[in-house]
VOBA-1610 file (N, C-alpha, C; in pm, whole numbers, padded with zeros to 5 digits, always signed):
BEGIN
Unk+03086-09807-03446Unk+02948-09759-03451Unk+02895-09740-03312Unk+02923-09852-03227Unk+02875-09811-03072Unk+02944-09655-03012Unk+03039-09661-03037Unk+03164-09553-03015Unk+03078-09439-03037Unk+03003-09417-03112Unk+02933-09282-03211Unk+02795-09263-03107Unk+02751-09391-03073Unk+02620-09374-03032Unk+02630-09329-02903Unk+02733-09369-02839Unk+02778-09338-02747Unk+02810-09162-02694Unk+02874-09142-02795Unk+02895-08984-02777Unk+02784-08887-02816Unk+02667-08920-02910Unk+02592-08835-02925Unk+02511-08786-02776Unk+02457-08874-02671Unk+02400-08807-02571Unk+02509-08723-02519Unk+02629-08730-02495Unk+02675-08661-02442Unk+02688-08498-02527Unk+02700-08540-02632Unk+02675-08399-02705Unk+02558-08295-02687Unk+02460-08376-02710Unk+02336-08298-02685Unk+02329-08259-02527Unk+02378-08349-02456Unk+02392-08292-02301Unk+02451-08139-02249Unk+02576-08142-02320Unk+02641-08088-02323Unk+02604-07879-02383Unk+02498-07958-02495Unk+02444-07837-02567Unk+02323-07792-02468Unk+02305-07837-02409Unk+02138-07793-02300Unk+02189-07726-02225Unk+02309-07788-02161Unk+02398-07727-02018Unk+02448-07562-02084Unk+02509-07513-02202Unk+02556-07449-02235Unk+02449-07341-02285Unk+02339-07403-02350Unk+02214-07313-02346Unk+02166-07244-02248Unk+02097-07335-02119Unk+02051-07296-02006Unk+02121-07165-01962Unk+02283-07178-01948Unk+02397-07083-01875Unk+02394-06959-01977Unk+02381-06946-02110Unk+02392-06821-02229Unk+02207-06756-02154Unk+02085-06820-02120Unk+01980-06783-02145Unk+01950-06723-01968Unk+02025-06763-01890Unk+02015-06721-01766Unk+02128-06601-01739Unk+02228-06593-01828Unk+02339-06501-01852Unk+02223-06359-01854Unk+02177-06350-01991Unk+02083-06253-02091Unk+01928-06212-01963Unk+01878-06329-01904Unk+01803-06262-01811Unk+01854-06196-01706Unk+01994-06258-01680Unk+02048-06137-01538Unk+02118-06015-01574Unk+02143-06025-01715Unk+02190-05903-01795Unk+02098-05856-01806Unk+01945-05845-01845Unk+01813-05766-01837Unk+01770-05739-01723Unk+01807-05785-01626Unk+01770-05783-01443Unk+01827-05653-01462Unk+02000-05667-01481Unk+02079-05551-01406Unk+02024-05443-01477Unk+01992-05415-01615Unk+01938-05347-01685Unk+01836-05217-01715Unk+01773-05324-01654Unk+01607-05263-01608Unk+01677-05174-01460Unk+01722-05257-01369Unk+01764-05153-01241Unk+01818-05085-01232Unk+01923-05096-01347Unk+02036-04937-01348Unk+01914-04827-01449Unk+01845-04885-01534Unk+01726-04757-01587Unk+01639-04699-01502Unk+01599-04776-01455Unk+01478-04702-01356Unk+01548-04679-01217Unk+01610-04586-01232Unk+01694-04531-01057Unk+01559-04490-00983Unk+01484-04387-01080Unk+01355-04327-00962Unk+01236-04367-00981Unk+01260-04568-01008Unk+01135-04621-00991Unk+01032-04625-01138Unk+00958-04671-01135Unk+00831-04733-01265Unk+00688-04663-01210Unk+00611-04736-01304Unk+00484-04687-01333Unk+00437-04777-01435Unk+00272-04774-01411Unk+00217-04850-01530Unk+00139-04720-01638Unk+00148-04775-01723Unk+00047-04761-01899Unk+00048-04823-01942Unk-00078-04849-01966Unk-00127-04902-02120Unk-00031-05055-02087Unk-00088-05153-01978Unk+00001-05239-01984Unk+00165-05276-01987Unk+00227-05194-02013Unk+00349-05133-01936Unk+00396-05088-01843Unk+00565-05074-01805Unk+00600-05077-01706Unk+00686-04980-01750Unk+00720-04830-01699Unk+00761-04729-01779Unk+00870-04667-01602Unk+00957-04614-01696Unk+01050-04576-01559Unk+00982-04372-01574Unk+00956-04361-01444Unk+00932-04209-01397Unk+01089-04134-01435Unk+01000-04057-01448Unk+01129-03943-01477Unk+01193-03880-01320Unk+01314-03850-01326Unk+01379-03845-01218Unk+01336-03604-01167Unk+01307-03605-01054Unk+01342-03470-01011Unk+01370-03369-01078Unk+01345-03249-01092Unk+01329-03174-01186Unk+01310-03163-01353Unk+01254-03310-01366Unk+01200-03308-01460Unk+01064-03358-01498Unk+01021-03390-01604Unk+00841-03364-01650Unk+00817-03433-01780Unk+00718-03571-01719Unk+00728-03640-01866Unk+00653-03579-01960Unk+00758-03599-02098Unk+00707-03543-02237Unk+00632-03656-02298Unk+00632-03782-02299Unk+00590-03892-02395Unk+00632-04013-02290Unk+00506-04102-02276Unk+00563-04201-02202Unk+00621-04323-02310Unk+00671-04467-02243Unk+00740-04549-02321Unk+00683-04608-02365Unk+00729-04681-02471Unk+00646-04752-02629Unk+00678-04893-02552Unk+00783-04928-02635Unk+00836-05070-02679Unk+00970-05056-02553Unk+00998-05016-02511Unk+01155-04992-02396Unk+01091-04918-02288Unk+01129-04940-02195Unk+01116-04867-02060Unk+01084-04735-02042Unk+01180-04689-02096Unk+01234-04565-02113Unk+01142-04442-02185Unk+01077-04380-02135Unk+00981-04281-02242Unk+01087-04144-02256Unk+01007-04013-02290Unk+01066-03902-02294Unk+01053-03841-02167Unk+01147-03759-02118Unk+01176-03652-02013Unk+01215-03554-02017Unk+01128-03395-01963Unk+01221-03267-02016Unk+01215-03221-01907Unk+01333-03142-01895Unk+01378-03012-01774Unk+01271-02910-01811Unk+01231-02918-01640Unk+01120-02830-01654Unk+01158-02703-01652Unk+01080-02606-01714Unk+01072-02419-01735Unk+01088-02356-01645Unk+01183-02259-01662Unk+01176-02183-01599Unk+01048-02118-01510Unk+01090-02103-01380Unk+00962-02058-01285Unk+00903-02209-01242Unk+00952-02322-01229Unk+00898-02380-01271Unk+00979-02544-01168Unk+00891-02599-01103Unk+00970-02715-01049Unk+00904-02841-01038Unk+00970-02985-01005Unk+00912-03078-00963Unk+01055-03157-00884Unk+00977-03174-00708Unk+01100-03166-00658Unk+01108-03337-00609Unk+01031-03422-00707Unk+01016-03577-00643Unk+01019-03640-00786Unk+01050-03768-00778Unk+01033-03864-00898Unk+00928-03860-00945Unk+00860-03845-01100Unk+00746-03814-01120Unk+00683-03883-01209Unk+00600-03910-01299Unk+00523-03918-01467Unk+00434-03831-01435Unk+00440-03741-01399Unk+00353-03549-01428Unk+00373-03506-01541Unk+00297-03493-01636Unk+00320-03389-01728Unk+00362-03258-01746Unk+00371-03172-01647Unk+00376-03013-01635Unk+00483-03054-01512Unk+00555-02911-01473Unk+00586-02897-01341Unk+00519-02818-01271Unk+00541-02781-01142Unk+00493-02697-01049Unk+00549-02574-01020Unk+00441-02462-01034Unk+00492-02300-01065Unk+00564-02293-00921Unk+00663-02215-00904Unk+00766-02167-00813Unk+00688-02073-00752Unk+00706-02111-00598Unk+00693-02033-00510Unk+00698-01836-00468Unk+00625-01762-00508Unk+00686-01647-00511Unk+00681-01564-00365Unk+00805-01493-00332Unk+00805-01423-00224Unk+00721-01292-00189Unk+00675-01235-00299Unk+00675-01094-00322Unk+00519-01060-00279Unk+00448-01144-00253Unk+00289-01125-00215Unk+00295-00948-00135Unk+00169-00888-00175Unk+00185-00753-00130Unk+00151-00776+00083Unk+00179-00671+00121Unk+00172-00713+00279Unk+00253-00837+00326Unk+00315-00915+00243Unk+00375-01064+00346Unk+00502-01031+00425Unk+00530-00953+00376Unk+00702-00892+00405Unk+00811-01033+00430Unk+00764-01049+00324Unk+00878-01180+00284Unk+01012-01158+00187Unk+01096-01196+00203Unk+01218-01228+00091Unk+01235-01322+00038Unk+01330-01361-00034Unk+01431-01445-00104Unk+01485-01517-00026Unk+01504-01653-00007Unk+01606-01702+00112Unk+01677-01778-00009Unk+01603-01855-00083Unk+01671-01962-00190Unk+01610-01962-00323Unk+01671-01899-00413Unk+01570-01934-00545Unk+01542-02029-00555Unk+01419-02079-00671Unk+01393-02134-00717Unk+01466-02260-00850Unk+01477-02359-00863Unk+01554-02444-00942Unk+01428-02556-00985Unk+01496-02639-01120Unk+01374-02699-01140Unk+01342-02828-01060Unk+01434-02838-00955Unk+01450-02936-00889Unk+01376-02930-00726Unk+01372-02745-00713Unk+01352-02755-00560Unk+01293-02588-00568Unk+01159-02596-00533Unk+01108-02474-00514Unk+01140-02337-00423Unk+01128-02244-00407Unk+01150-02111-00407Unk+01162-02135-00216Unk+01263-02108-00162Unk+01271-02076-00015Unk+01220-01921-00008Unk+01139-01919+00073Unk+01123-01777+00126Unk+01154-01741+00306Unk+01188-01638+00317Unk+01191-01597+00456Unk+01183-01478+00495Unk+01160-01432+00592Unk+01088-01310+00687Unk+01172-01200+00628Unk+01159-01068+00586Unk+01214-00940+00615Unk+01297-00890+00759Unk+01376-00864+00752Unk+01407-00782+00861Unk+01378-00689+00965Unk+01337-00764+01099Unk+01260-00705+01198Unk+01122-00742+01189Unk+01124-00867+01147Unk+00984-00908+01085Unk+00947-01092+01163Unk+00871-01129+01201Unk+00888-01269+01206Unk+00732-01342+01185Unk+00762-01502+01192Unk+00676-01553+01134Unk+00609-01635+01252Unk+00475-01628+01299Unk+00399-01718+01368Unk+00321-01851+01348Unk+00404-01869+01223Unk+00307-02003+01165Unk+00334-02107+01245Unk+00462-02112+01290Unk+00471-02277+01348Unk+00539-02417+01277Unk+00522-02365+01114Unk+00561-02438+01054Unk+00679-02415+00947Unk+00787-02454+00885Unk+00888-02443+00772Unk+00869-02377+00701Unk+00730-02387+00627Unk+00676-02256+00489Unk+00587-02165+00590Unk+00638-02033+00560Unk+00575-01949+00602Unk+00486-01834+00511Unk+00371-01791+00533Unk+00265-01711+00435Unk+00261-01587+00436Unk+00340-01547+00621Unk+00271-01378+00615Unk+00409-01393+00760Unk+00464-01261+00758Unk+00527-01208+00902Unk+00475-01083+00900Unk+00495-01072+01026Unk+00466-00949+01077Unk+00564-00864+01172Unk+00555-00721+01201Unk+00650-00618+01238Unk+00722-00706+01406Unk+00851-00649+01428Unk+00836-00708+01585Unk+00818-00577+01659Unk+00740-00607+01753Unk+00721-00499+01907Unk+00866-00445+01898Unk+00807-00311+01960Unk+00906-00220+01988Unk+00883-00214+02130Unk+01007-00259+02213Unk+01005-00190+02354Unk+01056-00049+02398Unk+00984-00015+02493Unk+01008+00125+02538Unk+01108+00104+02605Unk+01071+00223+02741Unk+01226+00210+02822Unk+01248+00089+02897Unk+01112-00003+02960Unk+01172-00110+03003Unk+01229-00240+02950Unk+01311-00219+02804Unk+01430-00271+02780Unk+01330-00380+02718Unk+01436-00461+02631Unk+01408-00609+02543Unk+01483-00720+02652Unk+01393-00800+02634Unk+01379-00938+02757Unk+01432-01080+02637Unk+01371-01044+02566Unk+01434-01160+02431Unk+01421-01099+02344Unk+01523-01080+02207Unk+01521-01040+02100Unk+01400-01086+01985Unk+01366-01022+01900Unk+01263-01124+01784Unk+01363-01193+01708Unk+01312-01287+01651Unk+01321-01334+01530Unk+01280-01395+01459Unk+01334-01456+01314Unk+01239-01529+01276Unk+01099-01590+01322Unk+01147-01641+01408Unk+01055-01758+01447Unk+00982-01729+01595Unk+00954-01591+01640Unk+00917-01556+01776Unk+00920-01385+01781Unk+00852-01361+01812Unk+00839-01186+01862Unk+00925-01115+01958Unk+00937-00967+01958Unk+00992-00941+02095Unk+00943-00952+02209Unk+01017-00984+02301Unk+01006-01026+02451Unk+01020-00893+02527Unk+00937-00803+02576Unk+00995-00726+02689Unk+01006-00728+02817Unk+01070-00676+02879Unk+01093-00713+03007Unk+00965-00595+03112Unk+00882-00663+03181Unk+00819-00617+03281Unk+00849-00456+03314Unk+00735-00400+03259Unk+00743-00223+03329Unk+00723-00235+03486Unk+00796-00152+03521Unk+00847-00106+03639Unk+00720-00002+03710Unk+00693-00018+03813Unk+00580+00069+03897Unk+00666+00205+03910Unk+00612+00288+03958Unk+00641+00430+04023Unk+00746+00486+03938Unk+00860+00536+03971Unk+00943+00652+03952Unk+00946+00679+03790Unk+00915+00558+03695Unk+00989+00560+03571Unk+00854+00649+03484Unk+00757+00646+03511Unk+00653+00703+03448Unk+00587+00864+03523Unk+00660+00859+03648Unk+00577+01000+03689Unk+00662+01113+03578Unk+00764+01114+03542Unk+00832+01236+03473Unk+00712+01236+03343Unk+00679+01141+03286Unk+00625+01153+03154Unk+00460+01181+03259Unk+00407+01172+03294Unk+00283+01199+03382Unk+00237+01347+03377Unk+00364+01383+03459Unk+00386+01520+03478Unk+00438+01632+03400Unk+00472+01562+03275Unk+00451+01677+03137Unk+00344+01646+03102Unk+00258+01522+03088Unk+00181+01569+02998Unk+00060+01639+03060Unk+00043+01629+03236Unk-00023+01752+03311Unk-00005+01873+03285Unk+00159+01927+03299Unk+00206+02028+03228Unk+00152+02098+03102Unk+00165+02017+02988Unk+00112+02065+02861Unk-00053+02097+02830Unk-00125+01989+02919Unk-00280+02030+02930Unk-00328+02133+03014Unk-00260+02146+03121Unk-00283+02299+03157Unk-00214+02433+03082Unk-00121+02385+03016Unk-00027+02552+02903Unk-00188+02564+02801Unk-00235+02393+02795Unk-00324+02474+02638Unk-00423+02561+02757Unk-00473+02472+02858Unk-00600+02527+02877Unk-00578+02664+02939Unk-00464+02740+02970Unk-00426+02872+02997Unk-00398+02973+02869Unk-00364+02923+02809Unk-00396+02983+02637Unk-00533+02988+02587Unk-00573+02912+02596Unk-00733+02901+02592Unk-00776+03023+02594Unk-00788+03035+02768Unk-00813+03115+02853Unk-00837+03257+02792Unk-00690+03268+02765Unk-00623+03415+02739Unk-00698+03491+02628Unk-00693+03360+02520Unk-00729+03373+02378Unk-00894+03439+02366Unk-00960+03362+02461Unk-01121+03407+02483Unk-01126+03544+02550Unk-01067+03583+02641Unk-01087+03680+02677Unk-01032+03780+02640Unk-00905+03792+02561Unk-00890+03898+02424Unk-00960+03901+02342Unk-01020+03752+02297Unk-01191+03788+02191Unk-01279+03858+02237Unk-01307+03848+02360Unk-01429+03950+02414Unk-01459+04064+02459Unk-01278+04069+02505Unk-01235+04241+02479Unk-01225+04296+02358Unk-01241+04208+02261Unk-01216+04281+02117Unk-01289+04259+02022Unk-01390+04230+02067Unk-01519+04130+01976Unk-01553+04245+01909Unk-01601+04388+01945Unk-01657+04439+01857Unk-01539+04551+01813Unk-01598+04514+01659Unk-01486+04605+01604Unk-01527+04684+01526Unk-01432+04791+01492Unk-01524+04933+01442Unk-01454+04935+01352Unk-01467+05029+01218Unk-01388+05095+01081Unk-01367+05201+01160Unk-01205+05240+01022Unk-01170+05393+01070Unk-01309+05457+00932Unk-01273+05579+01012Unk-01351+05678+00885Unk-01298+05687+00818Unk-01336+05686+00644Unk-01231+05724+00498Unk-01240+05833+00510Unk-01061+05823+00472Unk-01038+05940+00454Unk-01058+06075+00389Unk-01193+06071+00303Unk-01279+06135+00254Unk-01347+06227+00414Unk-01464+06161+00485Unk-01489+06220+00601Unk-01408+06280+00720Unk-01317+06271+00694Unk-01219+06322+00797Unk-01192+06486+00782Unk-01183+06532+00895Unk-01236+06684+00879Unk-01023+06742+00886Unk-00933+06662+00837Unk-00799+06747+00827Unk-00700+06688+00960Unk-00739+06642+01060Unk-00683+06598+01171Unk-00686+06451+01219Unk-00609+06404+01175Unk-00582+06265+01201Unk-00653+06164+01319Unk-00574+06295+01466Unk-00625+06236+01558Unk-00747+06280+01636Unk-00852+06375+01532Unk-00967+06375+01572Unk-01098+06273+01511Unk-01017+06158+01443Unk-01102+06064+01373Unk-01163+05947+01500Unk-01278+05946+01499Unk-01330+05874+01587Unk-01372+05728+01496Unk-01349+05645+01585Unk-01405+05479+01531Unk-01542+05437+01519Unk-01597+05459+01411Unk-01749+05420+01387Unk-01798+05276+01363Unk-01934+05259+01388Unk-01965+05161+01353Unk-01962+05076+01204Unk-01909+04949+01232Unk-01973+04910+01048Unk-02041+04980+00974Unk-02016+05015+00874Unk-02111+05066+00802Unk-02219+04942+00715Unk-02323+04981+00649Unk-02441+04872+00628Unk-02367+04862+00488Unk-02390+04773+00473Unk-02332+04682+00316Unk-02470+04665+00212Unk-02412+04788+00089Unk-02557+04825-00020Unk-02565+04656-00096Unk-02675+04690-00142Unk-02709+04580-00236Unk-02661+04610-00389Unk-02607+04558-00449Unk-02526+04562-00553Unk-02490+04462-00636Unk-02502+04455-00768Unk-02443+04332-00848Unk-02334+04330-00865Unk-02266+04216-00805Unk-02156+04163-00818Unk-02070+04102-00936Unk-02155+04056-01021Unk-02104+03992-01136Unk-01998+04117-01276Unk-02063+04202-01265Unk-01978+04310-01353Unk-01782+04295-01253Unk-01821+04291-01178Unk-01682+04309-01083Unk-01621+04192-00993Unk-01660+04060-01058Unk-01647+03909-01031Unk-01486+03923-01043Unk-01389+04013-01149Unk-01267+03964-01147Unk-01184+04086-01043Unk-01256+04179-01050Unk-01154+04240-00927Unk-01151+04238-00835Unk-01252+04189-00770Unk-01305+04107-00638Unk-01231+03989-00635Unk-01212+03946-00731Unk-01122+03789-00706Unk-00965+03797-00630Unk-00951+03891-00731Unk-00846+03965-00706Unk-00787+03981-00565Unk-00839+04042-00526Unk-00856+04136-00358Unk-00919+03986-00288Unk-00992+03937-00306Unk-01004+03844-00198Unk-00919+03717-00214Unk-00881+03698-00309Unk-00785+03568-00287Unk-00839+03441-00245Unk-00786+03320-00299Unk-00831+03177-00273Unk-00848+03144-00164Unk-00761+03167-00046Unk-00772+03117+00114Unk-00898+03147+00176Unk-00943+03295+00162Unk-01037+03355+00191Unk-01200+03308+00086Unk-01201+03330-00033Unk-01299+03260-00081Unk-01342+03121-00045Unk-01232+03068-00052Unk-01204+02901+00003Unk-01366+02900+00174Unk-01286+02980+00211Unk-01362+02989+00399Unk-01541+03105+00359Unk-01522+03200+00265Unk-01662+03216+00226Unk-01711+03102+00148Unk-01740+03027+00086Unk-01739+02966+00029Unk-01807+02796+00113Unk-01747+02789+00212Unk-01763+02655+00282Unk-01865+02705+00432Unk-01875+02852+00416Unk-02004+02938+00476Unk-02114+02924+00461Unk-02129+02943+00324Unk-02230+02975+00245Unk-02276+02802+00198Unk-02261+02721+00264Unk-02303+02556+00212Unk-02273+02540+00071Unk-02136+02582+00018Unk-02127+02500-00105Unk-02043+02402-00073Unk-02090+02284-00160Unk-02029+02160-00126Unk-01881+02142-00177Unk-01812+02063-00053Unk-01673+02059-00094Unk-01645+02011-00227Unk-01717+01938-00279Unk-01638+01809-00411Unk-01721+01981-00527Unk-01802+02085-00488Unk-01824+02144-00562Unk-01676+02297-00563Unk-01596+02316-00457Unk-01471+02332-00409Unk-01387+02303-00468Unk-01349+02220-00444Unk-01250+02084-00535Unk-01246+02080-00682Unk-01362+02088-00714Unk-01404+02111-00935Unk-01320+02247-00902Unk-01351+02358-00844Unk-01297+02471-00890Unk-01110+02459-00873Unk-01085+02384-00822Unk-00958+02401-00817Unk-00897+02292-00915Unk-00961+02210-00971Unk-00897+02061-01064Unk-00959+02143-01255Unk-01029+02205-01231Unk-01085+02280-01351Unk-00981+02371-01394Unk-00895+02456-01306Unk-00818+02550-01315Unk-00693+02601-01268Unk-00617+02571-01341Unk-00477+02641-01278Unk-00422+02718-01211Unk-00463+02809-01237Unk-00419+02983-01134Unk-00502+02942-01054Unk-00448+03015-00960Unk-00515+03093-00826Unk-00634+03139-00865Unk-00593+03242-00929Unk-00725+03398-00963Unk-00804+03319-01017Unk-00790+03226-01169Unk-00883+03179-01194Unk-00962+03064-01106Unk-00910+03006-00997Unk-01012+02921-00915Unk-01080+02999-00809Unk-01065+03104-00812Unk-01099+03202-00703Unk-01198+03294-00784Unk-01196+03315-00945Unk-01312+03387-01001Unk-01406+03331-00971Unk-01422+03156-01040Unk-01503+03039-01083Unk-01571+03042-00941Unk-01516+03046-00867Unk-01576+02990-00713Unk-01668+03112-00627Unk-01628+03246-00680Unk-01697+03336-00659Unk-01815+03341-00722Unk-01768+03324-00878Unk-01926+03322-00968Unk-02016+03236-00912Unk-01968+03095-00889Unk-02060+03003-00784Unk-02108+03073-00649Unk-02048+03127-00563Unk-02125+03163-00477Unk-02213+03284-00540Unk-02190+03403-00594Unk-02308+03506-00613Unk-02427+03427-00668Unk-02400+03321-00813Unk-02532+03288-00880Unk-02631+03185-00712Unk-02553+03155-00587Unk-02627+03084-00523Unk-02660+03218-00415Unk-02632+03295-00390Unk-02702+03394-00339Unk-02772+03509-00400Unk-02789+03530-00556Unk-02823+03635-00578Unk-02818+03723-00566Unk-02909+03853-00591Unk-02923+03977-00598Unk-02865+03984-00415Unk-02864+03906-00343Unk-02796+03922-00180Unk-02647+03932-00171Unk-02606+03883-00257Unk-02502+03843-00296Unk-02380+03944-00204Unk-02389+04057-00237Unk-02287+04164-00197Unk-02300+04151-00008Unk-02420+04158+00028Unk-02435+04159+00182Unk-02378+04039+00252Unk-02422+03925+00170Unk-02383+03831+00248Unk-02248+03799+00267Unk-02186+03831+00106Unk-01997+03843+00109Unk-01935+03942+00262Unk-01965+04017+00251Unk-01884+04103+00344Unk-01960+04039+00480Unk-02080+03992+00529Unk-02097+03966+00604Unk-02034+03809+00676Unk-02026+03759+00572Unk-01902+03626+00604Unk-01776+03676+00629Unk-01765+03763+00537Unk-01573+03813+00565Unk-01570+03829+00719Unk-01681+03965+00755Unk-01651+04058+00895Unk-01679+03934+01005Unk-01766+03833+00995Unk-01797+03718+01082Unk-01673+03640+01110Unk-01600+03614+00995Unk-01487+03555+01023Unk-01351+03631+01073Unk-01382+03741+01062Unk-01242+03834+01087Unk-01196+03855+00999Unk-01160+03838+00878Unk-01134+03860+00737Unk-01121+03988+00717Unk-01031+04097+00818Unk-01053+04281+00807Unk-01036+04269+00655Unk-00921+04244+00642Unk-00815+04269+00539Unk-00916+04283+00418Unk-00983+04184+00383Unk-01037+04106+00251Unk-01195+04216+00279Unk-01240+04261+00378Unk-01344+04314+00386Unk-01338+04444+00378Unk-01246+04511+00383Unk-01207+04632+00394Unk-01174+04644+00191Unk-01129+04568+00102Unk-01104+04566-00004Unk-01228+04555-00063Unk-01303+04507-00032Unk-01402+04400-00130Unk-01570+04546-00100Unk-01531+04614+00049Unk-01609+04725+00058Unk-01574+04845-00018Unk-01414+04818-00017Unk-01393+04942-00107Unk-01459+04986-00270Unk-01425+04804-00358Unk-01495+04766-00503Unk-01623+04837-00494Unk-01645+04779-00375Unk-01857+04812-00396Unk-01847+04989-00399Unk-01781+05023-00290Unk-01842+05187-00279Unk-01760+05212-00422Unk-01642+05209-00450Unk-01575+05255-00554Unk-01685+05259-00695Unk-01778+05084-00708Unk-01816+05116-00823Unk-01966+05186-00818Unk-01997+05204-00659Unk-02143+05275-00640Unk-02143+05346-00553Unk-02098+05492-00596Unk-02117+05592-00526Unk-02202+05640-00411Unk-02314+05605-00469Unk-02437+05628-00410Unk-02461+05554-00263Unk-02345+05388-00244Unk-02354+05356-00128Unk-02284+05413-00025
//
C-alpha cells in the first residue's frame, strides 16, 4: 500500500511535465503559423488582427474567425503596387495625354503601374523619375551640337562663331531685298505708263480698215437691269472675278462663304453671289459692275459683261 502511494505523485508529475511540453508545442505551432500567413503583414478590424493582402492585389472581404480574409487580382487597367487592405486598386498610368509626347516604356501589371517615357527627340525637364510632359529638342544650326539631347537634358550647342560664317547669309538676304525692291520699281512704272487704257472700236464702227481704227475712250456704262441676264453674266464673269467684285462692293465675307457652302458648281455660286450684289446696288447695279471690273483690270470680264448689256440694249 505504501508502494502505491508512493507512485501516484510521481504519476501526476509526470502528467503536468507532458502537458506543459504538448501546450507549448501547439503555441509555437500557432507562432510559426500566423508568420508563414501574414508574409505582407496585419491590420486591425473590428477587434481583429487580419493579414493584408499581398501586391497586386485588393481586399474583397476582410477576416471573420481566421486571419485570413478574401483577396482578388486586381482588373485590368488596374494596380496596387504595395501590401494593402484597399478595397479597389489604382487606375494605371496612361501615356497617351494629348501634347505630352510620351510613350510606352513598361506596361502596366496589377502589381506595378504603367512606365512611361519621352518620344523620340523629345526630353523631359522634370527632374524627377515620373515624368508629365517632354518637349521637342533644339535644333542646331551650322554651329554644330555641343551635347546631344536626351531624355533627361536638351540640346547643347556649341557657341556661334563671329564674322565669316554669317556674312554669306547677310548678303543674300541684302541681295533678295533689293531684287524685290527693283521689281517694285519696274512694276509701278509700267502701271503708269499704262494706267490709262482705252477700248478698241467694235467692229461695227470701223469704217473697213483695220489699221485705221483708232483707240477710244471707255465708253459710259448705260443703266440697265441686270437681273433678266443674272445667268449669262455669271457665265462670262466667272467665280474668281465675282469673288474680287464682290469683296468691292462691302459684302461680307461669311456672306461669300454661304454662297459657296450653299452650292456646288461654280456657275451656281457665281449666279447666287451676283444676285446678292445687284439686289445691294440696285437699279446702279450695271455701272457699278463694270466699274469694279475696269478698276481692277478685269479687261477680259469687262469687255464680256459690256458686251451682255449692249447686246441686250441696243439703245446703249
Amino acid at each position: 500500500m505504501g508502494a502505491d502511494s508512493t507512485k501516484f505523485p510521481a504519476c501526476f508529475f509526470t502528467f503536468n511535465v507532458i502537458l506543459l511540453c504538448v501546450s507549448a508545442s501547439l503555441s509555437s505551432s500557432q507562432v510559426t503559423t500566423e508568420s508563414r500567413t501574414c508574409n505582407d503583414g496585419t491590420y486591425e478590424h473590428e477587434g481583429m488582427t487580419c493579414c493584408r493582402c499581398g501586391a497586386g492585389l485588393y481586399l474583397k472581404q476582410h477576416c471573420t474567425n481566421l486571419q485570413v480574409g478574401i483577396c482578388k487580382a486586381c482588373d485590368p487597367m488596374t494596380y496596387n503596387s504595395q501590401p494593402n487592405n484597399q478595397q479597389s486598386c489604382e487606375p494605371c498610368t496612361s501615356c497617351a495625354q494629348p501634347n505630352a509626347n510620351l510613350e510606352v516604356d513598361e506596361h502596366c501589371t496589377p502589381a506595378r503601374d504603367t512606365k512611361c517615357r519621352c518620344k523620340k527627340d523629345h526630353y523631359c525637364s522634370s527632374g524627377t523619375e515620373t515624368c508629365r510632359i517632354c518637349y521637342p529638342c533644339k535644333e542646331c544650326g551650322p554651329e554644330g551640337v555641343k551635347v546631344a539631347c536626351t531624355a533627361r537634358n536638351d540640346t547643347v550647342c556649341n557657341e556661334k562663331t563671329d564674322g565669316g560664317d554669317n556674312t554669306g547669309m547677310i548678303v543674300g538676304i541684302v541681295v533678295v531685298v533689293l531684287g524685290v525692291l527693283v521689281l517694285g520699281l519696274v512694276a509701278y512704272c509700267w502701271k503708269i505708263h499704262n494706267g490709262w487704257k482705252r477700248q478698241p472700236i467694235p467692229e461695227r464702227e470701223m469704217n473697213g480698215n483695220a489699221h485705221d481704227v483708232e483707240m477710244q475712250p471707255l465708253t459710259e456704262v448705260p443703266v440697265v437691269d441686270l437681273r433678266p441676264k443674272l445667268h449669262d453674266l455669271a457665265e462670262e464673269i466667272g467665280w474668281t472675278d465675282m469673288h474680287y467684285v464682290a469683296t468691292q462692293s462691302c459684302i461680307t465675307p461669311a456672306v461669300i462663304e454661304s454662297c459657296q457652302l450653299d452650292h456646288i458648281r461654280s456657275l451656281d455660286q457665281t449666279y447666287r453671289l451676283l444676285e446678292i450684289f445687284v439686289e445691294k446696288q440696285g437699279r446702279n447695279a450695271s455701272k457699278k459692275l463694270v466699274e469694279i471690273l475696269r478698276r481692277g483690270e478685269k479687261r477680259g470680264a469687262e469687255e464680256r459683261v459690256m458686251e451682255i448689256i449692249s447686246r441686250e440694249n441696243p439703245s446703249a
